[in-house]
SESEZA-419618 format. One line per 2 residues: number of its first residue (from 1); for each residue x, y, z of N, C-alpha, C. Coordinates in nm, 2 decimals, decimal comma. Atoms other than C-alpha are relative to their C-alpha. Layout:
BEGIN
NUM> X Y Z X Y Z X Y Z; ... $
This chain:
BEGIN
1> -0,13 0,01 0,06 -4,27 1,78 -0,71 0,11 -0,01 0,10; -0,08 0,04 -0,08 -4,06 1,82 -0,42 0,01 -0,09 0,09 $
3> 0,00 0,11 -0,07 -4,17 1,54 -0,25 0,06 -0,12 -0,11; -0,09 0,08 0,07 -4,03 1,34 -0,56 0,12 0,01 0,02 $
5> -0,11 0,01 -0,02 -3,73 1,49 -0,56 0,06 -0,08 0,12; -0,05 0,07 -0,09 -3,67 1,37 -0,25 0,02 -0,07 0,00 $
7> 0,02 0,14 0,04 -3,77 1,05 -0,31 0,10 -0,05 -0,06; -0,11 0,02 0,11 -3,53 1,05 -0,58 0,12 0,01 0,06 $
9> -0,12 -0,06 -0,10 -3,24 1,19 -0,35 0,01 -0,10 0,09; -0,08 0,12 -0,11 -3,27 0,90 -0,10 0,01 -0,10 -0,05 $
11> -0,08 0,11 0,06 -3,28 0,64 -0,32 0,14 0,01 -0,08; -0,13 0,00 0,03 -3,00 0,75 -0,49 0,12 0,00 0,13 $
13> -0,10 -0,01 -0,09 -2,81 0,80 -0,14 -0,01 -0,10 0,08; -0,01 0,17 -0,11 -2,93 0,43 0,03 0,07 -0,09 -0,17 $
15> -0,04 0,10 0,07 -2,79 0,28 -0,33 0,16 0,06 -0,02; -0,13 -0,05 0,00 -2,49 0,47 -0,27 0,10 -0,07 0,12 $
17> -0,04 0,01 -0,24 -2,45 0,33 0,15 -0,05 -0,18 -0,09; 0,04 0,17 -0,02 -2,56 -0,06 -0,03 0,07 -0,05 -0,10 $
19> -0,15 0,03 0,07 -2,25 -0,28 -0,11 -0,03 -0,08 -0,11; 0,06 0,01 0,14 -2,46 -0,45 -0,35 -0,02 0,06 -0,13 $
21> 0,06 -0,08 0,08 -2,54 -0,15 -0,56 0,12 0,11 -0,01; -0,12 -0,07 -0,01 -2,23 0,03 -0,50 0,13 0,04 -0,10 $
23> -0,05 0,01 0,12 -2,08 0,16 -0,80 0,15 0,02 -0,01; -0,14 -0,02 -0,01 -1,73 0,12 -0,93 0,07 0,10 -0,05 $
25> -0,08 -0,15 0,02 -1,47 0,40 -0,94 0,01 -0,05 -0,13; -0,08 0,00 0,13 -1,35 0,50 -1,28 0,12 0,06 0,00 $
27> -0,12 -0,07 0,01 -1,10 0,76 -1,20 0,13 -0,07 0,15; -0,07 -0,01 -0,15 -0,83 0,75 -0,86 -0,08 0,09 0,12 $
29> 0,04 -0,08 -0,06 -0,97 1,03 -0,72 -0,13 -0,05 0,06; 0,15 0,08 -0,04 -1,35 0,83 -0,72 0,06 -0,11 0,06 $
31> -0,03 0,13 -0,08 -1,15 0,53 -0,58 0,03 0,05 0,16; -0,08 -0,01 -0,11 -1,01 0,72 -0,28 -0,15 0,07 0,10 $
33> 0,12 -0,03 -0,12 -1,36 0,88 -0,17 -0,11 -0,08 -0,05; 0,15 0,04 0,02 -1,61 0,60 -0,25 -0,03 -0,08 0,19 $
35> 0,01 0,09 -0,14 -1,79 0,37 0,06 0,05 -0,12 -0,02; -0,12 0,12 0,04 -1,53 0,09 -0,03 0,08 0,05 0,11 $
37> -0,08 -0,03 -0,13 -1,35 0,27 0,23 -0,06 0,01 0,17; 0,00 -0,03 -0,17 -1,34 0,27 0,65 0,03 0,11 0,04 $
39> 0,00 -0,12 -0,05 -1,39 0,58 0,80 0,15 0,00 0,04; -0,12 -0,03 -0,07 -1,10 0,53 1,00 0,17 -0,03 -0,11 $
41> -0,10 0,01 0,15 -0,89 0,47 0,67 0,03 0,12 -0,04; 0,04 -0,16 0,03 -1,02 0,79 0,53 0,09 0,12 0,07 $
43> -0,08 -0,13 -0,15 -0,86 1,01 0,86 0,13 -0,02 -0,07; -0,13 0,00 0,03 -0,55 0,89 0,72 0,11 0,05 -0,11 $
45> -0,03 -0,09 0,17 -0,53 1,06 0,36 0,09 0,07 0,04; -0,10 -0,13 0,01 -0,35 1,33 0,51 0,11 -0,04 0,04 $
47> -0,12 0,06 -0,02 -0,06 1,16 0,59 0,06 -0,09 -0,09; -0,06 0,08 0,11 -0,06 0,91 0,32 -0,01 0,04 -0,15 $
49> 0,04 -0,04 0,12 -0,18 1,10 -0,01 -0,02 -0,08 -0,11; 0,04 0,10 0,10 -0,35 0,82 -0,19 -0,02 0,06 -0,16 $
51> 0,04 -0,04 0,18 -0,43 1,00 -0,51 0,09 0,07 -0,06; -0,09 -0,05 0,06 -0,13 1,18 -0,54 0,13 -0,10 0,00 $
53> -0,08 0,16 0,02 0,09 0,84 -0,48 -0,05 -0,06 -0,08; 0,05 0,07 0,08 -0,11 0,66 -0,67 0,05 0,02 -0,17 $
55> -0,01 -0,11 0,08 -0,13 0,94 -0,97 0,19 -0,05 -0,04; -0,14 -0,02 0,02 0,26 0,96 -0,93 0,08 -0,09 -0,08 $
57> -0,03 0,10 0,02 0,30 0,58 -0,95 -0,03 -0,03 -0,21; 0,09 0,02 0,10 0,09 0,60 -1,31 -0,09 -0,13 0,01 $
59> 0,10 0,14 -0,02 -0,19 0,35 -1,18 -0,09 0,04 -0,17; 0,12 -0,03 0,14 -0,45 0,28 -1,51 -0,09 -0,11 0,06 $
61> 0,06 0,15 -0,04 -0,73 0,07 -1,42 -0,05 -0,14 -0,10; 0,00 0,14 0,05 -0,67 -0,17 -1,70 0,07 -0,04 0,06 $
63> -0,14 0,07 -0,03 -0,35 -0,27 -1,54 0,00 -0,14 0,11; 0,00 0,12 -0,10 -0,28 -0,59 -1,37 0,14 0,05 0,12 $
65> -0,06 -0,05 -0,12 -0,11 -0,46 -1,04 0,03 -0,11 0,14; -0,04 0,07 -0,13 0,02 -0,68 -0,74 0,04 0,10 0,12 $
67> -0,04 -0,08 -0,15 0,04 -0,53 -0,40 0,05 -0,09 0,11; -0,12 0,04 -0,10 0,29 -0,64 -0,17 -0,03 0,01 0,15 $
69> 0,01 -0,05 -0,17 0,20 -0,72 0,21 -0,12 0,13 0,02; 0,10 -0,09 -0,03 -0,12 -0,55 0,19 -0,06 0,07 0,18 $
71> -0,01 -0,06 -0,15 -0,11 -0,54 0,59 -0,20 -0,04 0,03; 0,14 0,00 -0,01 -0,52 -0,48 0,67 -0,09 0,06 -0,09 $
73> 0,08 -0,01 0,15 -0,62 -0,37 0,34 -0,02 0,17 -0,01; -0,02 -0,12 0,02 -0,53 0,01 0,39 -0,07 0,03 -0,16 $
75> 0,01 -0,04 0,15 -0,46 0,04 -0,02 -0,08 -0,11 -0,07; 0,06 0,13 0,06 -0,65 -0,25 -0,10 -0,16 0,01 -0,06 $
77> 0,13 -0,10 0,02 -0,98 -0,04 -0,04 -0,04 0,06 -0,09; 0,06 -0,12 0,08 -0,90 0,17 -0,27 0,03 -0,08 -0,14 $
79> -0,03 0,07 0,14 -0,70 -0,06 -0,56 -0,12 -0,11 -0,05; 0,07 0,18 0,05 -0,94 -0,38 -0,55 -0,12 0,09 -0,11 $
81> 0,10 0,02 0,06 -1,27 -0,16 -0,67 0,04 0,07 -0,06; -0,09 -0,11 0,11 -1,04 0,10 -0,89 0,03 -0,12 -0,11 $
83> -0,05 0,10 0,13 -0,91 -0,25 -1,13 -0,10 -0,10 0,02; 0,14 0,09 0,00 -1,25 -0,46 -1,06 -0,04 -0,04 -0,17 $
85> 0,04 -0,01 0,14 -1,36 -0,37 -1,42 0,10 -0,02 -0,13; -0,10 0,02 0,13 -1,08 -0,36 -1,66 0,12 -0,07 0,04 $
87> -0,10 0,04 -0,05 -0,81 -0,46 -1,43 0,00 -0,13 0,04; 0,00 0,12 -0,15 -0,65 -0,74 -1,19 0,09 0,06 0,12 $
89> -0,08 -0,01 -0,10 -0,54 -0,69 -0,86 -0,02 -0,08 0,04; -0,08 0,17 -0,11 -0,34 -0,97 -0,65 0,08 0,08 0,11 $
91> -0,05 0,00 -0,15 -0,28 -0,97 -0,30 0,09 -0,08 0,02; -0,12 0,07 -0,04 0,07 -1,10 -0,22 0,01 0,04 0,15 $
93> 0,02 0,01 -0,19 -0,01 -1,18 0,18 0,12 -0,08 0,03; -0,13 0,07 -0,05 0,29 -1,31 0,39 -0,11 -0,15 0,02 $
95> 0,11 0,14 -0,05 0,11 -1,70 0,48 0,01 0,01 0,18; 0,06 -0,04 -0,12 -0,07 -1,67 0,77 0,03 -0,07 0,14 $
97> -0,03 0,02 -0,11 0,13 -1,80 1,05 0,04 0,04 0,15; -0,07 -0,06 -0,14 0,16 -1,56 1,32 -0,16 0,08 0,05 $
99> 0,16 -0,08 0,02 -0,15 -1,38 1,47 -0,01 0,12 -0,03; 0,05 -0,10 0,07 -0,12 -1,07 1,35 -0,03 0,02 -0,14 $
101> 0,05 0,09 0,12 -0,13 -1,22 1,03 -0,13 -0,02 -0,01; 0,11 0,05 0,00 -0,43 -1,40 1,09 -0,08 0,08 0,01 $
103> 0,11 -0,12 -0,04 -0,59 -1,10 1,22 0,00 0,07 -0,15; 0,03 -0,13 0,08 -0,50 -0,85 0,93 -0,09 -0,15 -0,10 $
105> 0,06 0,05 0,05 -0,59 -1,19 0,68 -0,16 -0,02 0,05; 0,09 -0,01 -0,04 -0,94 -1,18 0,91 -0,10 0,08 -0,07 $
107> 0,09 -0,15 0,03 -1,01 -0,80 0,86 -0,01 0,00 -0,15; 0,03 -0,05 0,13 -0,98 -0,83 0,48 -0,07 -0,09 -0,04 $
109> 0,12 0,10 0,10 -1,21 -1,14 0,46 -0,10 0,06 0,03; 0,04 -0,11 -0,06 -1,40 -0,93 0,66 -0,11 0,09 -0,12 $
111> 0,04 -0,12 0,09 -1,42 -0,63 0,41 -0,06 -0,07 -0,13; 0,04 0,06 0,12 -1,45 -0,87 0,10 -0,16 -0,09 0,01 $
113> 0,17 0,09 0,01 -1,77 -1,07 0,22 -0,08 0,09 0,03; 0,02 -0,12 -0,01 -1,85 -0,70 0,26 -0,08 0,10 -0,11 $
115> 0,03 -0,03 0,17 -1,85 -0,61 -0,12 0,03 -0,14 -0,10; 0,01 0,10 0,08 -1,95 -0,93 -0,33 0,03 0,02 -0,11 $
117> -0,07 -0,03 0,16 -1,92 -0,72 -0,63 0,12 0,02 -0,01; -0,20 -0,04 -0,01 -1,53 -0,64 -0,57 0,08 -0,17 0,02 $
119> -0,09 0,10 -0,03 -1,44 -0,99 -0,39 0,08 -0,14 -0,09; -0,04 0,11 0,08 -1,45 -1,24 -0,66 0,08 0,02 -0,12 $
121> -0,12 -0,03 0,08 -1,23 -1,01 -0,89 0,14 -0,01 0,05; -0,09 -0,04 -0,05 -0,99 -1,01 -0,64 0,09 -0,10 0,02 $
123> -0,07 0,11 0,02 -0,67 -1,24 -0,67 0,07 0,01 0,11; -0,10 0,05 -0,16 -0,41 -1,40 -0,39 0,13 -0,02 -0,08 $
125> -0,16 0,02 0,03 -0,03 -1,45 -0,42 0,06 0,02 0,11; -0,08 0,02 -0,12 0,21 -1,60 -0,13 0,11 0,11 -0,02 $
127> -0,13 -0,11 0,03 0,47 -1,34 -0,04 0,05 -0,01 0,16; -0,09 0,02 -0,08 0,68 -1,47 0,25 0,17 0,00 -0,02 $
129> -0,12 0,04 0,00 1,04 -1,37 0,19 0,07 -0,02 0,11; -0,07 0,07 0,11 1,29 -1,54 0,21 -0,02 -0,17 -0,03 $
131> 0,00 0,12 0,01 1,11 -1,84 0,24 -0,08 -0,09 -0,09; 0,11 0,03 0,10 0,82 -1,85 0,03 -0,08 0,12 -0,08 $
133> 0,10 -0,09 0,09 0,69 -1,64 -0,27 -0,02 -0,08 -0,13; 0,03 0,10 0,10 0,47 -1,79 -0,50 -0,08 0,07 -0,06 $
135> 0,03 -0,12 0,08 0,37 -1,48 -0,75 -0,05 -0,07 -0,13; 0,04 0,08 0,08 0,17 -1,52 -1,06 0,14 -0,02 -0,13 $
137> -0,06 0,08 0,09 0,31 -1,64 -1,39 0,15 0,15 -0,05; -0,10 -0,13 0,04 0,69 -1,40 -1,52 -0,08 0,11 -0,10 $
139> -0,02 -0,13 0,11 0,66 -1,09 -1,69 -0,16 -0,03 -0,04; 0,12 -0,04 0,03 0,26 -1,05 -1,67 -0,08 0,10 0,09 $
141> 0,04 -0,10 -0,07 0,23 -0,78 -1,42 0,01 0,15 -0,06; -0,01 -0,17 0,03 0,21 -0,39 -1,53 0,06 0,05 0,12 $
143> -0,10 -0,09 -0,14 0,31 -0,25 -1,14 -0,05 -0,14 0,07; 0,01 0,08 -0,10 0,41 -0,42 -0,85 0,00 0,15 0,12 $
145> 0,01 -0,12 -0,11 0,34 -0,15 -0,52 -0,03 -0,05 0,17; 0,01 0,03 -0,16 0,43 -0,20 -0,15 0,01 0,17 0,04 $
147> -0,03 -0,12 -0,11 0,39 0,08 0,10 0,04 -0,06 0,11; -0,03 0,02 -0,14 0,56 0,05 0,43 0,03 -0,15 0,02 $
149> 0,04 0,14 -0,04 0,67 -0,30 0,42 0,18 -0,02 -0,03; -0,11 0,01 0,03 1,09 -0,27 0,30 0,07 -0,04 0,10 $
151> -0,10 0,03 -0,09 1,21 -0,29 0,65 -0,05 -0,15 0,04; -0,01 0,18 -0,03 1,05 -0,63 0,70 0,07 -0,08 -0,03 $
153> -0,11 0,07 0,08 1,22 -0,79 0,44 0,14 0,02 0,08; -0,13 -0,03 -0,08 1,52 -0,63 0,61 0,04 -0,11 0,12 $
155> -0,03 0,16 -0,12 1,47 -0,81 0,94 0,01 -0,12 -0,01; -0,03 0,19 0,00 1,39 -1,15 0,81 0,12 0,00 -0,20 $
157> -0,08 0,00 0,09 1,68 -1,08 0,57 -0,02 -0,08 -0,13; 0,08 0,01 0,14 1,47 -1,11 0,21 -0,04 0,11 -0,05 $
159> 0,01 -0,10 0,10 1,50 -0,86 0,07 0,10 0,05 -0,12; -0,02 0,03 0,17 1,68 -0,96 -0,26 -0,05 -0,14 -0,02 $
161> 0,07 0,07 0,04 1,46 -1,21 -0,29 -0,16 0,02 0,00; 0,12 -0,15 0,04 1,16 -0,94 -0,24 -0,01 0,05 -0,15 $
163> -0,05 -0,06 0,16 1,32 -0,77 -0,54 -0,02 -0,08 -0,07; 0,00 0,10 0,13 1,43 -1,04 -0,76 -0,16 -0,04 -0,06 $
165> 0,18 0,05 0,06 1,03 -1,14 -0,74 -0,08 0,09 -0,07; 0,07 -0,15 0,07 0,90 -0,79 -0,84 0,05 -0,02 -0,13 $
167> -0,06 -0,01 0,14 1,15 -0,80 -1,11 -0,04 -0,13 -0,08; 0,09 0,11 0,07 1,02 -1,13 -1,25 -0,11 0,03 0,02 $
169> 0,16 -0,02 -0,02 0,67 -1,05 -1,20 -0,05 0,09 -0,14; 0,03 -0,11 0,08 0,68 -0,76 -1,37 0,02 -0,02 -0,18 $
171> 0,01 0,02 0,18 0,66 -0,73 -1,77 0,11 0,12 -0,07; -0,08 -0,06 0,05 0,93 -0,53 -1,94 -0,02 0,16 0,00 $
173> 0,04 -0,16 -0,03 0,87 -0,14 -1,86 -0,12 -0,02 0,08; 0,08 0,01 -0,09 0,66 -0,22 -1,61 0,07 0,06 0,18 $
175> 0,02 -0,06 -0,10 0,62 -0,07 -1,26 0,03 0,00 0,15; 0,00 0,03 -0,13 0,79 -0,06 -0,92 -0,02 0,10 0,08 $
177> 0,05 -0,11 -0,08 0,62 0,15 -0,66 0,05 -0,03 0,12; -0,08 0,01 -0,13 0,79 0,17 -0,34 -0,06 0,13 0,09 $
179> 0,02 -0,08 -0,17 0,66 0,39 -0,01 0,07 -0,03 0,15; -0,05 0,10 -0,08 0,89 0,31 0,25 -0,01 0,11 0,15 $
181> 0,00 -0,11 -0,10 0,98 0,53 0,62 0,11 0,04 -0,02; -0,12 -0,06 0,05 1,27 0,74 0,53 0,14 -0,02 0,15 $
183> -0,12 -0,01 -0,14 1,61 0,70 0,77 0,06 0,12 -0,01; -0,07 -0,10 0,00 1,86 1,00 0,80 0,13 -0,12 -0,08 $
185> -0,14 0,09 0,05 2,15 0,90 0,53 0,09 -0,04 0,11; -0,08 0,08 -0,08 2,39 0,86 0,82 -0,01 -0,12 0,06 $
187> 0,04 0,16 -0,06 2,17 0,56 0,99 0,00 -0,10 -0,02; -0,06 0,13 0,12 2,30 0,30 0,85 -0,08 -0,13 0,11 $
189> 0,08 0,10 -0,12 2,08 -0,01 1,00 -0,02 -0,13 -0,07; -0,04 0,11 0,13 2,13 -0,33 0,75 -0,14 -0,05 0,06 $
191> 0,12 0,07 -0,08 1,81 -0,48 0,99 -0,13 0,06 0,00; 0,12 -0,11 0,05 1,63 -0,18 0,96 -0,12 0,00 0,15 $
193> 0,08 0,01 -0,12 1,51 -0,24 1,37 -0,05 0,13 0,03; 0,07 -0,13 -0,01 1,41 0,13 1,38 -0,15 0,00 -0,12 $
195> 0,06 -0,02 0,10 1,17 0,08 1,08 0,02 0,10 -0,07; -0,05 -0,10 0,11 1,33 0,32 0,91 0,13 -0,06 -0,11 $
197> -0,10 0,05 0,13 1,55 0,24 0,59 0,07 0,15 -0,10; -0,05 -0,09 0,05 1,79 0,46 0,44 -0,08 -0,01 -0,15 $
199> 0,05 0,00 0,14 1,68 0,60 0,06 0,10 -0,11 -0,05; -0,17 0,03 0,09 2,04 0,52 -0,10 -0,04 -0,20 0,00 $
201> -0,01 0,16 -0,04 1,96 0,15 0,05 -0,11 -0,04 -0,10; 0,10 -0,02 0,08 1,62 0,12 -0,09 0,08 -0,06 -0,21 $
203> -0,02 -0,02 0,12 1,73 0,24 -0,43 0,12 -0,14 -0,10; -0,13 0,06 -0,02 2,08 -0,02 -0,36 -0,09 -0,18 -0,05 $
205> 0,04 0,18 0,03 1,86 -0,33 -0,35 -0,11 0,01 -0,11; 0,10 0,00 0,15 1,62 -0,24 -0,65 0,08 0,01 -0,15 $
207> -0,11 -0,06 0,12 1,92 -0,13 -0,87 0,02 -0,17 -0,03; -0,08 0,08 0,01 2,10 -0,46 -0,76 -0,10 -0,11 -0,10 $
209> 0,13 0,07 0,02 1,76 -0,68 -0,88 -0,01 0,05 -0,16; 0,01 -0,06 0,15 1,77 -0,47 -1,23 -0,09 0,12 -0,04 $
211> 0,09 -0,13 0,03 1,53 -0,17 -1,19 0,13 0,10 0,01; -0,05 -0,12 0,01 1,61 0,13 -1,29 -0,10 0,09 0,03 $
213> 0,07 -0,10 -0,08 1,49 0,43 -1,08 -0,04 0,12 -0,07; 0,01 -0,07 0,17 1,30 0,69 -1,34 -0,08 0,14 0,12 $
215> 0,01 -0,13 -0,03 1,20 0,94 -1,06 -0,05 0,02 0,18; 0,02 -0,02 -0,11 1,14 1,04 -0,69 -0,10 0,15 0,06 $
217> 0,07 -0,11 -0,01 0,86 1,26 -0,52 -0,01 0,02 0,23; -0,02 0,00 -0,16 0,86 1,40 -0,15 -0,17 -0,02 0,01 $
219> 0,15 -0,01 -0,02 0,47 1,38 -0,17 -0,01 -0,05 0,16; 0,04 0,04 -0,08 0,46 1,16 0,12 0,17 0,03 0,15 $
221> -0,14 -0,07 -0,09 0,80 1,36 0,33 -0,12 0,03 0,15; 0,00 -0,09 -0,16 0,75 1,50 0,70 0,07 0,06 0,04 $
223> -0,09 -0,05 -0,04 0,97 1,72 0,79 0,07 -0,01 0,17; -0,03 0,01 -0,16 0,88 1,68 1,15 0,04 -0,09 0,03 $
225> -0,05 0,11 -0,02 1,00 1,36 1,17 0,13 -0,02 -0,01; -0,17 -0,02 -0,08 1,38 1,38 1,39 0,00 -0,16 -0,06 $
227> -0,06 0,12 0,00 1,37 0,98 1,32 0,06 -0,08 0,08; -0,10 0,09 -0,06 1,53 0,89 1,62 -0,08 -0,01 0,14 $
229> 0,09 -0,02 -0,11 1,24 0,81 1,88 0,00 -0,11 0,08; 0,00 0,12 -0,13 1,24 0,56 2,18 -0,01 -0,11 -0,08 $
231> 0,03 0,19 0,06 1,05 0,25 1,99 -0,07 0,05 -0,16; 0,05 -0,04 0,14 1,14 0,38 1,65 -0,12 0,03 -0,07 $
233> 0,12 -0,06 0,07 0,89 0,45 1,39 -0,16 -0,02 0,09; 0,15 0,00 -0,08 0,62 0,31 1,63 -0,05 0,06 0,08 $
235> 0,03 -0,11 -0,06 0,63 0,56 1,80 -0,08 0,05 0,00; 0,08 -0,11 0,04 0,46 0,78 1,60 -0,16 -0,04 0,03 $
237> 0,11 0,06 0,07 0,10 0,71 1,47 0,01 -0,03 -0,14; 0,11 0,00 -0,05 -0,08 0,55 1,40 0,01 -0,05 0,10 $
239> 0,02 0,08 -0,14 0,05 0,27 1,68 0,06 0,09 0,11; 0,02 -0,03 -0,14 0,15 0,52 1,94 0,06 -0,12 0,09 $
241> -0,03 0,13 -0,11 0,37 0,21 2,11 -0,01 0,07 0,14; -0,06 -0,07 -0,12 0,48 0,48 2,39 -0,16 0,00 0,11 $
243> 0,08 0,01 -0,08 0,10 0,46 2,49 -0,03 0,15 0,01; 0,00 -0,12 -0,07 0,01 0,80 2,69 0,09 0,11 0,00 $
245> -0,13 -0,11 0,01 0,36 0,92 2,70 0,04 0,05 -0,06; -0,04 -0,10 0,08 0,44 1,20 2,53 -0,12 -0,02 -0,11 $
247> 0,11 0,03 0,13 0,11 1,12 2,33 -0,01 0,12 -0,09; 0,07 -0,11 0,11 0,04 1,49 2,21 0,16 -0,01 -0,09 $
249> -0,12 -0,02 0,09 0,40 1,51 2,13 -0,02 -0,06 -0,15; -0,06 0,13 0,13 0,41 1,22 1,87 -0,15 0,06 -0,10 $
251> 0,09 0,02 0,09 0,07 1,31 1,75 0,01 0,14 -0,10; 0,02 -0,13 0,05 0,17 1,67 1,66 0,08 0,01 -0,12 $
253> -0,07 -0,01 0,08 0,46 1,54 1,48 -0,08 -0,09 -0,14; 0,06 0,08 0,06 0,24 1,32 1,30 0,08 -0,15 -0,06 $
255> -0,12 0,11 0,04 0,33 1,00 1,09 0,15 0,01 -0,04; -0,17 -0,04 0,02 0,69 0,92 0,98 0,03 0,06 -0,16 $
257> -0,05 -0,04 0,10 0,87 1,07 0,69 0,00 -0,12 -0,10; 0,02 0,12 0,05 0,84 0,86 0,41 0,07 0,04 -0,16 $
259> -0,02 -0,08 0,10 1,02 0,86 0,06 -0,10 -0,11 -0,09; 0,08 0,02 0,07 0,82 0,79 -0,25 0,06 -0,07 -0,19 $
261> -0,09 0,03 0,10 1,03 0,59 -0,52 -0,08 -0,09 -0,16; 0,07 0,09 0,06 0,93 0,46 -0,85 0,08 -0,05 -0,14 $
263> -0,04 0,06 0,05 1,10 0,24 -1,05 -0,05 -0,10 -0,11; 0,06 0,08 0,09 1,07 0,02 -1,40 0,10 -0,10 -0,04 $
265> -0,08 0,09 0,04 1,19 -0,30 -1,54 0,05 0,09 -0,13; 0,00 0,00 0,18 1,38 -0,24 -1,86 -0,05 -0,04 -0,06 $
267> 0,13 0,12 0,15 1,22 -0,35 -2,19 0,16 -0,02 -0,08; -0,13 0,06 0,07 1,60 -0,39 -2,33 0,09 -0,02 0,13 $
């Protein structure tokens, strides 16, 4: 008998480790610890609180969801096999002209020829502001959700034409999820070259676009985070720009402060 069990125990744990056989989350919580994820993703929960951002946001996995500048597929891991089954999720990638670009669109072809069952649910949408966004059809999205991506727009000054697209995208009480790196209200930085963005600002260019802001959570705060470090937010980790120097420092403070905003279209 115990030699069955066994038996039974590893086949259930090699069809758990084979991306073929690899079953899809139903809840958040099953999206955030399945093997859809990179170990080195994983390490990062405690600084980003996927299930309690997510949660916050009201993810459902009927919803049709667009993610904003998915970067290397951080949230992408966890959203693509979370809305596989009832959902849609669309990747709105900047177009692939620079090489970091190319690289992060690399790592997520990468992951997708990875899990065959997840890739062919998974949709594309150009998101180059201010020069090119080419989002699906108006008012058929439930949430639109970027993490960490506000001050870009900033620098290549598109970011009311960031907005305005969410706000079309989206469907009338539908969903804007924002994660950004918090500034100190006095920092005023219209460029946002620290990678930090004031709240007030944030809130200033979502408002102007037509959301209205229905509630704010510190979930993803740091307290440790002064804000004001050599080669701004990159400081910190995960990129560590500074290298060696000061390494334990930056790593004790851990990542940057971050606020957590979530906004809806009106339905009148």
């Amino acid at each position: 008998m115990k030699y069955l069990l066994l038996s039974l125990l590893l086949v259930a744990c090699s069809s758990k480790r084979d991306p073929n056989t690899l079953e899809l989350p139903e809840t958040i919580a099953e999206a955030v610890d399945t093997g859809y994820r990179t170990p080195e993703n994983r390490e990062r929960d405690k600084y980003r609180h996927p299930v309690e951002t997510l949660n916050f946001f009201g993810l459902k996995p009927e919803m049709t969801v667009v993610e904003v500048a998915p970067g290397t597929g951080w949230y992408m891991e966890i959203l693509a096999p979370f809305l596989a089954n009832k959902g849609r999720y669309i990747m709105a990638s900047p177009v692939a002209d620079k090489p970091y670009f190319k690289a992060n669109e690399e790592k997520i072809n990468a992951w997708k020829a990875k899990f065959p069952n997840v890739a062919p649910k998974m949709e594309s949408a150009i998101f180059s502001p201010p020069s090119k966004i080419v989002f699906p059809a108006d008012g058929t999205a439930d949430m639109v959700l970027t993490f960490r991506n506000v001050h870009n727009w900033m620098m290549a000054k598109g970011e009311d034409q960031a907005f305005n697209a969410f706000y079309k995208v989206l469907k009338p009480g539908g969903v804007l999820g924002v994660v950004e790196h918090r500034a100190l209200p006095t920092q005023e930085d219209p460029l946002a070259k620290s990678g930090y963005v004031r709240e007030q600002d944030v809130i200033e260019m979502a408002t102007k676009a037509g959301f209205k802001l229905v509630a704010t959570s510190e979930i993803n705060a740091n307290p440790k985070d002064t804000k004001n470090h050599p080669e701004g937010v990159w400081t910190l980790p995960p990129t560590l720009k500074l290298g060696d120097k000061d390494r334990e420092k930056y790593l004790s403070i851990g990542e940057s402060d971050r606020m957590t905003l979530k906004f809806i279209k009106p339905k009148n």
